[in-house]
GUDO-8009 format. One line per 8 residues: number of its first residue (from 0); their letters; for each residue y, x, z of N, C-alpha, C, O. Coordinates in steps of 0.1 Angstrom, whole numbers. Each point is the difference from the previous one (the first is absolute). Example, Ala and Ser with C-alpha at 12.3 -4.5 7.8 and 13.67 -1.06 7.14 Angstrom:
0> as> -57/132/78/12/-9/0/12/9/0/0/10/7 ~ 11/-14/-14/11/9/0/11/-8/8/11/5/1 $
***
This chain:
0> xxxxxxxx> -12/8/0/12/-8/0/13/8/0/9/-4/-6 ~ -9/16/13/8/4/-1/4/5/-15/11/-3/-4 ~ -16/7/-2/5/2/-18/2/-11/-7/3/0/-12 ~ -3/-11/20/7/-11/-8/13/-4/7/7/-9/-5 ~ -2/16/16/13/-3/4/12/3/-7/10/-6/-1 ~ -16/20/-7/12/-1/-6/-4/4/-17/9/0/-9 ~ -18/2/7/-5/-1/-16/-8/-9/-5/-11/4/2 ~ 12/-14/-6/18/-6/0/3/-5/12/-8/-4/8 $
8> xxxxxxxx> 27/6/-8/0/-5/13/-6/-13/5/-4/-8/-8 ~ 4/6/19/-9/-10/7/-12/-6/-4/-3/-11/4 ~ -3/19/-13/-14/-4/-14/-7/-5/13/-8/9/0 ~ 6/-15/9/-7/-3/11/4/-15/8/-2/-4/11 ~ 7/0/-18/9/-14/2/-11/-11/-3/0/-10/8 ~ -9/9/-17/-5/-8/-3/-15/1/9/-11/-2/-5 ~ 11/5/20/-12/6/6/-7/-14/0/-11/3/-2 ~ 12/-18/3/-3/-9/2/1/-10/-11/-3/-12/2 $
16> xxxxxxxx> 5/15/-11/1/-8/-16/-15/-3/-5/-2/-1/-12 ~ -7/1/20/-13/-8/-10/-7/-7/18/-12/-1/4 ~ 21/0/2/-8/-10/14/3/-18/-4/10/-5/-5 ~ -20/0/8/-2/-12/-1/9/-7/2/4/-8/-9 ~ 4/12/22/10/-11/2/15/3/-11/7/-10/-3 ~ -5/22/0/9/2/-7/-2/-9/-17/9/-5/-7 ~ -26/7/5/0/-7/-10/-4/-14/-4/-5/-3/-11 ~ 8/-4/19/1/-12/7/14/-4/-5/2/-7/-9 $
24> xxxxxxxx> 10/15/22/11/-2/-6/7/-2/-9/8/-9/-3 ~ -12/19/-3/3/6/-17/-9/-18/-8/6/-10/-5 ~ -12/12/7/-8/-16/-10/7/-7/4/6/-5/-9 ~ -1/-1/21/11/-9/5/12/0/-5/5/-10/-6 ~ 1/20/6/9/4/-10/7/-3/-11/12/-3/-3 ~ -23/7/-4/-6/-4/-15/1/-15/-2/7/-5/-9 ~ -14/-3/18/2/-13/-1/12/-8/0/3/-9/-8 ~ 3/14/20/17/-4/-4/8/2/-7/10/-6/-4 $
32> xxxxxxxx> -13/17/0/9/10/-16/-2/-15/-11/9/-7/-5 ~ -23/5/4/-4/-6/-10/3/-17/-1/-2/-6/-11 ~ 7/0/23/1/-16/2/13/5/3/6/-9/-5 ~ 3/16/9/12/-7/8/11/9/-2/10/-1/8 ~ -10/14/-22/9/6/-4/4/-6/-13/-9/-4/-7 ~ 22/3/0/-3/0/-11/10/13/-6/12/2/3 ~ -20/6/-10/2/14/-4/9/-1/-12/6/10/-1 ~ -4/-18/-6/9/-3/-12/14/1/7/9/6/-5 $
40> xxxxxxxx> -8/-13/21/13/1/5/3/12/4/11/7/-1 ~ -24/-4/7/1/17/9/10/6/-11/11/4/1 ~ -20/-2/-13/12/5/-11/10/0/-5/7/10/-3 ~ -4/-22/0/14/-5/5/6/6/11/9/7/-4 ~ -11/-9/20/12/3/8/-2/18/-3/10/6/1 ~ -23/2/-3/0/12/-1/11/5/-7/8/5/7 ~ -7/-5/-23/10/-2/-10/17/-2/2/8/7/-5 ~ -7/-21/17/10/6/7/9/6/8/12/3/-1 $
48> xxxxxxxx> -24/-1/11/1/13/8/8/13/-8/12/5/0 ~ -23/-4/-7/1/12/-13/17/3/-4/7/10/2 ~ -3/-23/-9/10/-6/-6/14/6/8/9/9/-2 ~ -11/-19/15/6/8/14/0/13/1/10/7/-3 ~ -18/-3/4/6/14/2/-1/13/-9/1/12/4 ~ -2/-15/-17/-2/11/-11/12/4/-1/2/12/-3 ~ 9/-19/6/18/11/-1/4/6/17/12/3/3 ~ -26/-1/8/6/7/5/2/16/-3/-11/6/-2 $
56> xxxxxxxx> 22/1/3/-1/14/-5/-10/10/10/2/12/-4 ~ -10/-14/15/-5/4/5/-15/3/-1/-8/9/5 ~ 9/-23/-13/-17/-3/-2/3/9/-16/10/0/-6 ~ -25/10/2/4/10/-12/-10/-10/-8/1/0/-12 ~ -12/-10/18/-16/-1/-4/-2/-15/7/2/-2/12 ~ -6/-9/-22/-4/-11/9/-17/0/-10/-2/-1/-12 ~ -7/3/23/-18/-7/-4/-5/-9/5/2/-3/12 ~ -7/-4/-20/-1/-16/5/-16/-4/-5/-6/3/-10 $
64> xxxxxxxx> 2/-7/18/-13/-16/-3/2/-9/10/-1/1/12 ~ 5/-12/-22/2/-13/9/11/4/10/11/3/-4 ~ -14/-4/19/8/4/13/-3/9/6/4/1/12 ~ -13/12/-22/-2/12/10/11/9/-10/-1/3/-12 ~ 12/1/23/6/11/-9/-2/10/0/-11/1/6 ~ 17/13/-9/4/17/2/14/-2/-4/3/-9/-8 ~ 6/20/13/13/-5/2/2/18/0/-5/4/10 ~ 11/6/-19/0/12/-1/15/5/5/9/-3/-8 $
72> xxxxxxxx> -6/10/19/14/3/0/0/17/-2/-9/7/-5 ~ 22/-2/10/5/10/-3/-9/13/7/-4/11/-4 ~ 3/-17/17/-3/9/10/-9/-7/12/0/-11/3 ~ -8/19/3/-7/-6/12/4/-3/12/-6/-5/9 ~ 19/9/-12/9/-3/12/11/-15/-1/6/-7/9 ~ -8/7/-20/9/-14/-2/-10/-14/-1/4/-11/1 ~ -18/15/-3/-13/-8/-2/-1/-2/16/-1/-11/6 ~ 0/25/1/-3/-4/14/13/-10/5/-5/-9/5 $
80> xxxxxxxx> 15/8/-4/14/-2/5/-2/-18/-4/4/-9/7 ~ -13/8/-22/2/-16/-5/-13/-8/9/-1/-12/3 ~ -9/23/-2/-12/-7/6/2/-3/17/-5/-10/7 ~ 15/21/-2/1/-9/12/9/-8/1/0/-5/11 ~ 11/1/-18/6/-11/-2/-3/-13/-2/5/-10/4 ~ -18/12/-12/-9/-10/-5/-3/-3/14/6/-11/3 ~ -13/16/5/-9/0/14/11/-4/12/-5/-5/10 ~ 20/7/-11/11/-5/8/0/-12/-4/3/-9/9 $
88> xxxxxxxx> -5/4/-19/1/-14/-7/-13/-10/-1/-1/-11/-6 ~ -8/17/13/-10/-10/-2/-12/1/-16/-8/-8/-4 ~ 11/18/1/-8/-2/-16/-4/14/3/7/11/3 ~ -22/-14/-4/-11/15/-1/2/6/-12/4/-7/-9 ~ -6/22/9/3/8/-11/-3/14/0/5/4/11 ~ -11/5/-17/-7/11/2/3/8/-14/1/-5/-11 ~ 2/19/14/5/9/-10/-18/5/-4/-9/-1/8 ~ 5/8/-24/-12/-1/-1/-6/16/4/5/10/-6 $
96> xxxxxxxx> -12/-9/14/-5/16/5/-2/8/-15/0/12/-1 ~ -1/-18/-6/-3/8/-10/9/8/-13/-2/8/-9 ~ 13/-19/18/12/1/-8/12/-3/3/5/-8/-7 ~ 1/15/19/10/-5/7/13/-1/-6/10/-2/7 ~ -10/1/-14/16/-1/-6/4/-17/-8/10/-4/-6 ~ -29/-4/12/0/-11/-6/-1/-10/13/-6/4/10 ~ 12/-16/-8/-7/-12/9/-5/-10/-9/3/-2/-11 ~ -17/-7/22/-4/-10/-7/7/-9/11/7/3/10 $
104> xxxxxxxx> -11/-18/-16/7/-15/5/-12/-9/-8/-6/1/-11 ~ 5/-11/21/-15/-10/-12/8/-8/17/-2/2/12 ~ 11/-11/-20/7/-15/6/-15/-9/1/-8/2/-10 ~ 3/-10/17/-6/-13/-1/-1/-7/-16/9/-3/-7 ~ -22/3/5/1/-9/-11/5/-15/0/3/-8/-9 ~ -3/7/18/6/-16/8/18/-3/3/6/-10/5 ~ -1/26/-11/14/0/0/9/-9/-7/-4/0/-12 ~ 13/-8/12/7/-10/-2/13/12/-5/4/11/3 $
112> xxxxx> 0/-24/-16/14/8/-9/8/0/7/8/9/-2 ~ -6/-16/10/11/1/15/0/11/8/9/8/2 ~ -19/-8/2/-1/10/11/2/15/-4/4/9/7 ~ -12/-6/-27/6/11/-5/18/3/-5/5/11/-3 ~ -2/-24/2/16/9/-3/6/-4/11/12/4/2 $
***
C-alpha cells in the first residue's frame, strides 16, 4: 500500500470499491439516475453554467460532461484561494492532484436554473 500513496497519488483510494455494500449502492444509484433525472436538462443547465462563466478572464479552460466540470486557472494558488471560497460558501470543490492548476465542480444534477444564476 504504501507504493500506492503516492504513485499515483493516493492510487489507494479505491481500497473498498468491489464490497457488497458499496455495490449495492452504486445499483441504487443507478436506479434513480435512471427514473428521476432528466439528463437532456442536466444539459441544458450544464451549458449554462458554461455560458456563465466562459468570459471570466480567470478561467483560461472550461471541461465539461453534463455537470461534472474542470475549470483551468492561472496558477495553483489562485485555484486554491477559489476552492476555499467555494467551501466558505457552502459549495464543495477540489483542485485535481494531478493537476493543480485545475479545479473540479459537479453541482447536483437536481440543480434548478435559479439557483444556478
Amino acid at each position: 500500500l504504501d507504493q500506492f500513496t503516492f504513485n499515483p497519488m493516493l492510487g489507494h483510494i479505491t481500497t473498498f470499491g468491489g464490497h457488497p455494500v458499496v455495490c449495492a449502492a452504486g445499483h441504487a444509484c443507478l436506479e434513480v439516475l435512471e427514473s428521476e433525472i432528466d439528463f437532456t436538462e442536466v444539459e441544458r443547465l450544464g451549458a449554462l453554467l458554461e455560458s456563465l462563466l466562459q468570459d471570466e478572464p480567470e478561467i483560461k479552460e472550461i471541461r465539461r460532461i453534463g455537470m461534472m466540470f474542470a475549470f483551468d486557472m492561472e496558477s495553483f494558488e489562485r485555484v486554491e484561494k477559489v476552492v476555499k471560497k467555494c467551501l466558505e460558501k457552502g459549495l464543495i470543490s477540489f483542485w485535481f492532484l494531478s493537476h493543480p492548476y485545475s479545479f473540479r465542480l459537479s453541482p447536483p444534477l437536481n440543480i434548478t436554473e435559479e439557483e444556478i444564476r
